[in-house]
Structures are given as C-alpha cells and as structure tokens.
N, CA, C and O of each residue as an XYZ file, in Angstrom:
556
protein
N      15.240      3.785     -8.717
C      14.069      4.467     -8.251
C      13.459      3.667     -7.113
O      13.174      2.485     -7.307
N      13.262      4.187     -6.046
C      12.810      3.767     -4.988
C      10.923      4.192     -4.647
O      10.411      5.308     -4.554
N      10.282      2.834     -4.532
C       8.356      2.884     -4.677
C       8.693      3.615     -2.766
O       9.659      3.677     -2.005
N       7.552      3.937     -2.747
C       6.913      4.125     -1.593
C       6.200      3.217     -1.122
O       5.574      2.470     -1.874
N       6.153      3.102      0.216
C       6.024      2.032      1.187
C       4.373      1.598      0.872
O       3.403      2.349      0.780
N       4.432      0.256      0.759
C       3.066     -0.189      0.986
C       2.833     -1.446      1.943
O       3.875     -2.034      2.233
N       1.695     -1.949      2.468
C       1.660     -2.621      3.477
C       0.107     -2.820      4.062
O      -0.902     -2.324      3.561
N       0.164     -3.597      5.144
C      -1.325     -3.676      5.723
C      -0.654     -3.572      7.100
O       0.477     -3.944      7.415
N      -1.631     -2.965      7.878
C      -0.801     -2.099      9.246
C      -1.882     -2.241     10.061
O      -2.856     -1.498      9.935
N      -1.831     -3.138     10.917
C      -3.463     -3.231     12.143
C      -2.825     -3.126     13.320
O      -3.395     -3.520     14.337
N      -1.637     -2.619     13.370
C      -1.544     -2.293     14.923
C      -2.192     -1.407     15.879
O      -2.028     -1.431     17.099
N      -3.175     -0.382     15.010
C      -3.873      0.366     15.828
C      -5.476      0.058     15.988
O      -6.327      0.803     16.473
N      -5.659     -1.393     15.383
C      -6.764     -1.834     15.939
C      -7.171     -2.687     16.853
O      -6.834     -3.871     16.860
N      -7.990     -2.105     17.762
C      -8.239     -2.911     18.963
C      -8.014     -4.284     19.043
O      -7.262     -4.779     19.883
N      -8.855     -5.156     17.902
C      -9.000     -6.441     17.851
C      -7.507     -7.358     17.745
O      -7.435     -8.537     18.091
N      -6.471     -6.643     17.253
C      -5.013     -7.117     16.358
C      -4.153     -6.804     17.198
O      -4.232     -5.643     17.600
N      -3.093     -7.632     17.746
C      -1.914     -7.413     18.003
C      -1.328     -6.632     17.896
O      -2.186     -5.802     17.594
N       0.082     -5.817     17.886
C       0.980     -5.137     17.426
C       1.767     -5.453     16.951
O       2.714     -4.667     16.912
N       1.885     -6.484     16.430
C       2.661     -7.339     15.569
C       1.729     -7.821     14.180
O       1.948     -8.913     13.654
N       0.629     -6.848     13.634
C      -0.119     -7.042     12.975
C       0.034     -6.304     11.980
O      -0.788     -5.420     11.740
N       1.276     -6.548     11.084
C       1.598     -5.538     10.187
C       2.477     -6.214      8.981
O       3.075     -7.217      9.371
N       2.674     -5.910      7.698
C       3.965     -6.134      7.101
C       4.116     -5.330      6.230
O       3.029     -5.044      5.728
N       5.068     -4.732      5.723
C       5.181     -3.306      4.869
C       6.282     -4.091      4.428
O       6.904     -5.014      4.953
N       6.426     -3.181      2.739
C       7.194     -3.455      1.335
C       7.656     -1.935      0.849
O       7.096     -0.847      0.983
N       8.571     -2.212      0.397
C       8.593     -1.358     -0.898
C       9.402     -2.080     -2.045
O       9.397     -3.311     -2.057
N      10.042     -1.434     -2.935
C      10.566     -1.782     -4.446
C      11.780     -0.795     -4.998
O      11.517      0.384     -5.236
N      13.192     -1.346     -5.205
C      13.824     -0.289     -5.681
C      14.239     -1.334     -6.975
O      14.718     -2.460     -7.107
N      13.651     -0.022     -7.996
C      14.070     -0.569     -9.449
C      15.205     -0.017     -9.752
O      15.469      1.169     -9.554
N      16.059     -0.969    -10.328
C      17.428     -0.701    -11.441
C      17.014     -0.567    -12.486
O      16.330     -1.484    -12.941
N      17.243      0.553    -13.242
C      16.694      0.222    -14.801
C      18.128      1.033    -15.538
O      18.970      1.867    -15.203
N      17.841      0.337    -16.535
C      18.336      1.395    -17.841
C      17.794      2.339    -18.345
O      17.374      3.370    -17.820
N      17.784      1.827    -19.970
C      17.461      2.966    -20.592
C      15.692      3.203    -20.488
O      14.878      2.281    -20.487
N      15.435      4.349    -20.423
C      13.536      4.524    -20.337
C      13.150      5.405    -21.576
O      13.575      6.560    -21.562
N      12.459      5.032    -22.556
C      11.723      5.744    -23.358
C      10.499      5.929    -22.741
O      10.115      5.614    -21.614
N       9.748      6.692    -23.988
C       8.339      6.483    -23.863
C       7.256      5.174    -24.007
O       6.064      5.002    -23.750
N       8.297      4.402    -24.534
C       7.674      3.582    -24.654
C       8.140      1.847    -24.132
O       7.685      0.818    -24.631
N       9.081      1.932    -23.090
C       9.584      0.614    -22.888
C      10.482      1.302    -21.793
O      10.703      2.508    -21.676
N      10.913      0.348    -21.078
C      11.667      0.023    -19.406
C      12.540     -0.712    -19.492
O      12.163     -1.883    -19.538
N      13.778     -0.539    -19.548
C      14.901     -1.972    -19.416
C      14.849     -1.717    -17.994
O      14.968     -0.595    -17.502
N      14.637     -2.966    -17.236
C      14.969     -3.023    -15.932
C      16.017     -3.949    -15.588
O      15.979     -5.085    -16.060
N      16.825     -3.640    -14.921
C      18.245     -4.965    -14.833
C      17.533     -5.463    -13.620
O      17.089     -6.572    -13.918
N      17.180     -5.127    -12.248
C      17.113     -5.729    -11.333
C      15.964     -4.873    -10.591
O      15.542     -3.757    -10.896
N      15.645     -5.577     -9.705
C      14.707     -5.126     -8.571
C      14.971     -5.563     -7.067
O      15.191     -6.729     -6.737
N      14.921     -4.456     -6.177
C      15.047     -5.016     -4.871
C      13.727     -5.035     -3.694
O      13.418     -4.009     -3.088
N      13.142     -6.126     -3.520
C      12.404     -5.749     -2.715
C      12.810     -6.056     -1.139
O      13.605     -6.910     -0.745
N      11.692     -4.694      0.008
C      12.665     -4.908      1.047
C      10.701     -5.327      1.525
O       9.607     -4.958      1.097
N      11.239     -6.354      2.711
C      10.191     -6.598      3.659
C      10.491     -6.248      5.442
O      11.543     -6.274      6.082
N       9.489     -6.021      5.738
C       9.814     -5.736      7.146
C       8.073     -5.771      8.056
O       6.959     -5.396      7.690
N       8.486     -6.293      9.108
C       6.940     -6.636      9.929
C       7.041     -6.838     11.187
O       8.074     -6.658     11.832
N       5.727     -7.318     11.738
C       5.777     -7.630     13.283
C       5.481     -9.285     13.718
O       5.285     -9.760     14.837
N       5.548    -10.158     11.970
C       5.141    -11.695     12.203
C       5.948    -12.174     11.459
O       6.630    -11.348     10.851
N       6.201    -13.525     11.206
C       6.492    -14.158     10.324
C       5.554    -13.869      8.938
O       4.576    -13.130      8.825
N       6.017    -14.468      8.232
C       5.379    -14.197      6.554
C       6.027    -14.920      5.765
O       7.243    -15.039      5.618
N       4.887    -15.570      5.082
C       5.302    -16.757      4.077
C       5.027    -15.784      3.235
O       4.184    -14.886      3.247
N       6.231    -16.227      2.174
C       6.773    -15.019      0.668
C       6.919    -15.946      0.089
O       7.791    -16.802      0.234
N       5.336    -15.853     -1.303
C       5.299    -16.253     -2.470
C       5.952    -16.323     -3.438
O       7.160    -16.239     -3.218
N       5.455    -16.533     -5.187
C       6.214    -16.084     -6.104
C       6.179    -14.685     -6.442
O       5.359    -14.043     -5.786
N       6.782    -14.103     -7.205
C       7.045    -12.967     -7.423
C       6.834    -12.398     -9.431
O       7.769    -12.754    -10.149
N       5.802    -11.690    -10.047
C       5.957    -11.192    -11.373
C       6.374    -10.514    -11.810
O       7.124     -9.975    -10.996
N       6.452     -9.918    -12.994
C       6.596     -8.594    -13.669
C       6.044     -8.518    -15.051
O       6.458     -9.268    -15.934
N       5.297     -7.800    -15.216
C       4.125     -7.814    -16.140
C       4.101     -6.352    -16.830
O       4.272     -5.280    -16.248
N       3.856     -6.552    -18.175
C       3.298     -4.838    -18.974
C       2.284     -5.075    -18.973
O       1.897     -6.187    -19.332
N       1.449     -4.101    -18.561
C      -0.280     -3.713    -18.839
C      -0.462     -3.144    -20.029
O      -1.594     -2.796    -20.364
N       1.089     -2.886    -21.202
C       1.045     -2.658    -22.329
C       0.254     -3.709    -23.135
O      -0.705     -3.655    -23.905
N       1.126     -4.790    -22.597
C       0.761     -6.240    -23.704
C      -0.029     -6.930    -23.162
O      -0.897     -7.566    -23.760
N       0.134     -6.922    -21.967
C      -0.416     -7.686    -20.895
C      -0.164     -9.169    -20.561
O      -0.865    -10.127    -20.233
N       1.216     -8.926    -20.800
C       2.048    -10.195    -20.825
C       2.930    -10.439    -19.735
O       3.547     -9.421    -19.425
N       3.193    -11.414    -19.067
C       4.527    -11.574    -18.176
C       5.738    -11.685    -18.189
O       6.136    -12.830    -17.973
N       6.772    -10.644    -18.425
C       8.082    -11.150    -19.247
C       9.170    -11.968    -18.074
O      10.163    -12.586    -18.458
N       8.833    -11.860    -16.796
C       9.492    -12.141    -15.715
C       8.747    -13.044    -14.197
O       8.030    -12.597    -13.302
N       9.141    -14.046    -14.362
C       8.593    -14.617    -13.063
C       9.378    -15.678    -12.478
O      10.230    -16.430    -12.951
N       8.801    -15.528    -11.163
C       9.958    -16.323     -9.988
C       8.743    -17.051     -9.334
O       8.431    -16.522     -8.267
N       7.868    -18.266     -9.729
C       7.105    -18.867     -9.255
C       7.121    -19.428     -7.557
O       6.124    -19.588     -6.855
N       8.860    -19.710     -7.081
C       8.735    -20.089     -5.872
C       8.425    -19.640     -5.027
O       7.935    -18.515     -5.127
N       8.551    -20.330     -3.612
C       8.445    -19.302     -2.465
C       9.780    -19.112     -2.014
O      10.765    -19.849     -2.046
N       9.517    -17.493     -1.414
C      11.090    -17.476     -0.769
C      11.040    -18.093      0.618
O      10.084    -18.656      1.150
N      12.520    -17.829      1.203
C      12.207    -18.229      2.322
C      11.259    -17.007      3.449
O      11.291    -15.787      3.291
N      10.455    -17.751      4.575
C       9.887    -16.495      5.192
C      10.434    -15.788      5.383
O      11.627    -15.994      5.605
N       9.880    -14.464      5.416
C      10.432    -13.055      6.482
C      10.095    -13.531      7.971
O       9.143    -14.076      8.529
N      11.281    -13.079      8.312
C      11.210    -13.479     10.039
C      11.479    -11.628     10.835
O      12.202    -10.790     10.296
N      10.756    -11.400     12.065
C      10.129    -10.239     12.108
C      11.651    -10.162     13.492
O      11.649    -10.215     14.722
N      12.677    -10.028     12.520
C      14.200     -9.674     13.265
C      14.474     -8.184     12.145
O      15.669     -8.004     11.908
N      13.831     -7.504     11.700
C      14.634     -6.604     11.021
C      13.894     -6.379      9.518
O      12.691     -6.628      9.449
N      14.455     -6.011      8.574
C      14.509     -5.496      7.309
C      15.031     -6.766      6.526
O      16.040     -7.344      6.931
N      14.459     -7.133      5.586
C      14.800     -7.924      4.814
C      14.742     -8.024      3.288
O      13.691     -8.007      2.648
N      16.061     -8.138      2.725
C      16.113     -7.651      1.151
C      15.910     -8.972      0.200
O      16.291    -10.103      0.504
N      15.131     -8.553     -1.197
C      15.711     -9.581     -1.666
C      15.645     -9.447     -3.436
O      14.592     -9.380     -4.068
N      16.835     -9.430     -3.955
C      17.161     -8.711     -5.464
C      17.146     -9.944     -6.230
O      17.636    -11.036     -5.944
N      16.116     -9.360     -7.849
C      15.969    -10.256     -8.776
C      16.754     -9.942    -10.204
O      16.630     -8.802    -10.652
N      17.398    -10.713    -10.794
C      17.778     -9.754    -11.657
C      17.186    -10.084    -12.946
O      16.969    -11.259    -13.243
N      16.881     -9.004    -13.821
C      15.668     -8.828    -14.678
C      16.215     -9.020    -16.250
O      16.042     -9.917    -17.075
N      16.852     -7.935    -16.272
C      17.612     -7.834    -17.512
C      16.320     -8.212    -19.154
O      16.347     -8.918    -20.162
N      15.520     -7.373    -18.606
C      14.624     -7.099    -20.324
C      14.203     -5.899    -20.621
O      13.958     -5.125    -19.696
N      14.084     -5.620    -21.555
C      13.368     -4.327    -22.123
C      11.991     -4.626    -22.225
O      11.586     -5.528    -22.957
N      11.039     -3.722    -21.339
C       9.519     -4.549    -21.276
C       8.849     -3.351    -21.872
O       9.330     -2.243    -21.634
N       7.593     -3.486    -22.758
C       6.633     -2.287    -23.265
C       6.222     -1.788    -22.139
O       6.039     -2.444    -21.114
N       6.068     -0.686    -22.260
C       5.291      0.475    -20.938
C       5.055      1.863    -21.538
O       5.898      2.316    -22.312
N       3.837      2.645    -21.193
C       3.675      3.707    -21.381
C       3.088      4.573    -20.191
O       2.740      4.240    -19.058
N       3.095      5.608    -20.737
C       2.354      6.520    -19.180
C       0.823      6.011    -18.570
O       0.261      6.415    -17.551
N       0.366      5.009    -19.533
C      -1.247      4.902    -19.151
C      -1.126      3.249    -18.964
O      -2.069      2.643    -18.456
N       0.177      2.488    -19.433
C       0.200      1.184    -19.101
C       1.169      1.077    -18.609
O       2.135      1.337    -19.327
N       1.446      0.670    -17.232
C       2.876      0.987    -16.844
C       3.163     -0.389    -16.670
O       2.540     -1.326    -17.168
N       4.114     -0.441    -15.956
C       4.923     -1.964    -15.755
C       4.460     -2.153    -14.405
O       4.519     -1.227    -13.596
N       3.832     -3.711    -13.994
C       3.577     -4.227    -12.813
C       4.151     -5.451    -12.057
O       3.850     -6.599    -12.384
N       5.377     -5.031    -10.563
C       5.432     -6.061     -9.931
C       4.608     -6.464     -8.683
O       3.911     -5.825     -7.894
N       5.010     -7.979     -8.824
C       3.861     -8.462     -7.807
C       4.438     -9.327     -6.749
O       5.162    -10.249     -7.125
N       4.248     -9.182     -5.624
C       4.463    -10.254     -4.951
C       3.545    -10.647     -3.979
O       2.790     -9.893     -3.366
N       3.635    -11.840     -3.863
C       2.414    -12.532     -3.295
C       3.038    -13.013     -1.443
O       4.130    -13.580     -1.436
N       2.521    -12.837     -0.361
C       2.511    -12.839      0.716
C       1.394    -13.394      1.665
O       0.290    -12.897      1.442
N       1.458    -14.646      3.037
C       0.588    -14.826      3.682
C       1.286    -14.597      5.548
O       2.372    -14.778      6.098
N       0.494    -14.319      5.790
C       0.386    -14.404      7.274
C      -0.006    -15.351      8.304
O      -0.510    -16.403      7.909
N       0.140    -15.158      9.618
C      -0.632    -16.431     10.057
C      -1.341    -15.732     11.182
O      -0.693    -14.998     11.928
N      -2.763    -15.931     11.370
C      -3.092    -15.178     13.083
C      -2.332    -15.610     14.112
O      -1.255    -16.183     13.950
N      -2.879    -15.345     15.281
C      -2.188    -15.104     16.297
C      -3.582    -15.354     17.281
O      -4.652    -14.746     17.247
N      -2.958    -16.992     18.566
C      -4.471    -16.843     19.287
C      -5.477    -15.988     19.823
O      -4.964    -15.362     20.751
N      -6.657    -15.676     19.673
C      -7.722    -14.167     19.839
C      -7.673    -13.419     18.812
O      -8.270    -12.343     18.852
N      -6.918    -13.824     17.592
C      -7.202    -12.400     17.088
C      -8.697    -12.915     15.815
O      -9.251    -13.936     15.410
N      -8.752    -11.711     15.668
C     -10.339    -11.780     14.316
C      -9.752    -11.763     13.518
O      -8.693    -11.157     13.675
N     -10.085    -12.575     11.749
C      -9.294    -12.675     11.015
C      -8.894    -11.682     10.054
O      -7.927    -11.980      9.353
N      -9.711    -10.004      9.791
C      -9.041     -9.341      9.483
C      -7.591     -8.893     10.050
O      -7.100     -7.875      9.562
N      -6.923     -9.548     10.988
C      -5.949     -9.111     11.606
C      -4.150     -9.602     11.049
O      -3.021     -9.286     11.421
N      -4.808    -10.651      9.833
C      -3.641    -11.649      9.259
C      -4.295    -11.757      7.958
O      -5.316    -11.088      7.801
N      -3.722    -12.759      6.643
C      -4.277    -13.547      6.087
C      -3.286    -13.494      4.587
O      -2.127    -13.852      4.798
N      -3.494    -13.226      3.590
C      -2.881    -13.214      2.447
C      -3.088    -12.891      1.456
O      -3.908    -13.546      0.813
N      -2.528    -11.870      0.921
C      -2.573    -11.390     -0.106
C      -1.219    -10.758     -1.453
O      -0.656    -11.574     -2.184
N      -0.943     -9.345     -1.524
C      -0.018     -9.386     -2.461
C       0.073     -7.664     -2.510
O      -0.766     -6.822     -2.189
N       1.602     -7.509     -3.109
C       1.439     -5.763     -2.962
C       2.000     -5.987     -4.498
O       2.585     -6.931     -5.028
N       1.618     -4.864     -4.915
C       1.968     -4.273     -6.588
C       2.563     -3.006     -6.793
O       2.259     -1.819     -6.676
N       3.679     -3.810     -7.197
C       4.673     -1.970     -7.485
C       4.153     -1.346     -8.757
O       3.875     -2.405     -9.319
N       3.890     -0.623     -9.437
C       4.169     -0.008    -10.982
C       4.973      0.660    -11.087
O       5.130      1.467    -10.170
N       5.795      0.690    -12.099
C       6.675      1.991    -13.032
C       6.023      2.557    -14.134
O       5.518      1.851    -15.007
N       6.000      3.664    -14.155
C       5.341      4.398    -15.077
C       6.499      5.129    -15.840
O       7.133      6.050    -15.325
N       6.733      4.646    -17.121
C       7.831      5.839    -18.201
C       7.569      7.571    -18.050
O       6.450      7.932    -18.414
N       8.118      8.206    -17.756
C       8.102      9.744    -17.474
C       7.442      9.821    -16.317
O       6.685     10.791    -16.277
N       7.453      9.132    -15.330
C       7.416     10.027    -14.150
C       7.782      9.016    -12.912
O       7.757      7.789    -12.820
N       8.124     10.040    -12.024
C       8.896      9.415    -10.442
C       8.817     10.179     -9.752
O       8.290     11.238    -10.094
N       9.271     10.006     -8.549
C       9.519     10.998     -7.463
C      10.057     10.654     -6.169
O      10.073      9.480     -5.800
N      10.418     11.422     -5.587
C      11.782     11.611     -5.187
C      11.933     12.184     -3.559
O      11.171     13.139     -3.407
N      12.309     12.026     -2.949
C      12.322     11.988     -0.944
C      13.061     12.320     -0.251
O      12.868     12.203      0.960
C-alpha cells in the first residue's frame, strides 16, 4: 500500500528559495490484516527535495497500546537533492491496530537555511504515516 505524499513545500513563497521543499511518502508491505492487528514485513520510504536533509531515526508505533514495536534510532545518511531516494526497513511483526487506533510511522528530518532566507523557510521536523485496518486507497 502506497501513503500519499506529504511534505513542507515553500517554493511558492516569496521569502524561500525554490529549493525550499522536501516531500515523503511510505509504501507498506504487509501481510496478513485483521481487524485487529497489521503484520507488516517492511516499509519503504521514498524522499525527494530541493536541499540537503539530515534523516533522523525512524518509529513504528500502535496508538492501540501505545507502544513502539519498531525503531531505528540512527541517522541515515542525508538526502542529497540529486533525485528520489529510497530507503526499506524490514519489520516483520504483527502490531495491534484498529480502525480508530491505527499504526504510526515516523520519521524525523532537518534542514538547513539558505543565506536570506526567514526561518520558516527550513528547519526540522517529522512526517507520520498511519495504517488504518479496513481501509486504503488507491491511484
């Protein structure tokens, strides 16, 4: 299952560069899905931007339990703003999830400005995928 794109995108503001951007998405491998749990074997996340980007650690969490069954504390190496860049974890658990607590990944990301710019234009933060059991969609 492939997330839809998320990101912070300031290329159309005056103050920011055009290189003031970095967008994500998430393609989950899973197994089997009940109503009540997610085997996920793997996850791919793709990065792509107009800067460099220091790439944090990375979670995976049920808002069932509210526990972390999966984490990759390091940093990766940066995204360098030549292209699309993948990078697959492999998971391999059966995690609790329901339609109202779904499963949450995280990854954590910083930027760096760029001389003149105002600092909404960079800085650091994190995008969050969820899977939700019974429902997806499709492109």
């Amino acid at each position: 299952m492939q997330s839809a794109t998320v990101g912070v995108d300031h290329r159309e503001t005056e103050t920011c560069r055009k290189s003031a951007y970095l967008l994500g998405s998430i393609k989950w491998n899973t197994g089997k899905v009940t109503k009540k749990s997610i085997r996920v074997k793997s996850v791919t996340i793709l990065y792509q931007g107009g800067r460099t980007a220091g790439l944090g650690g990375q979670s995976l969490r049920s808002e069932a339990t509210n526990k972390t069954y999966w984490s990759n504390p390091y940093r990766l190496d940066p995204y360098k703003p030549d292209g699309p860049r993948y990078y697959t974890f492999k998971i391999n658990k059966t995690i609790p999830a329901t339609s109202k607590k779904p499963l949450q990944f995280q990854t954590n990301w910083s930027t760096a400005g760029k001389s003149g710019e105002l600092p909404w234009c960079w800085g650091q933060s994190h995008f969050l995928y969820q899977l939700v059991p019974g429902r997806y969609s499709h492109g």
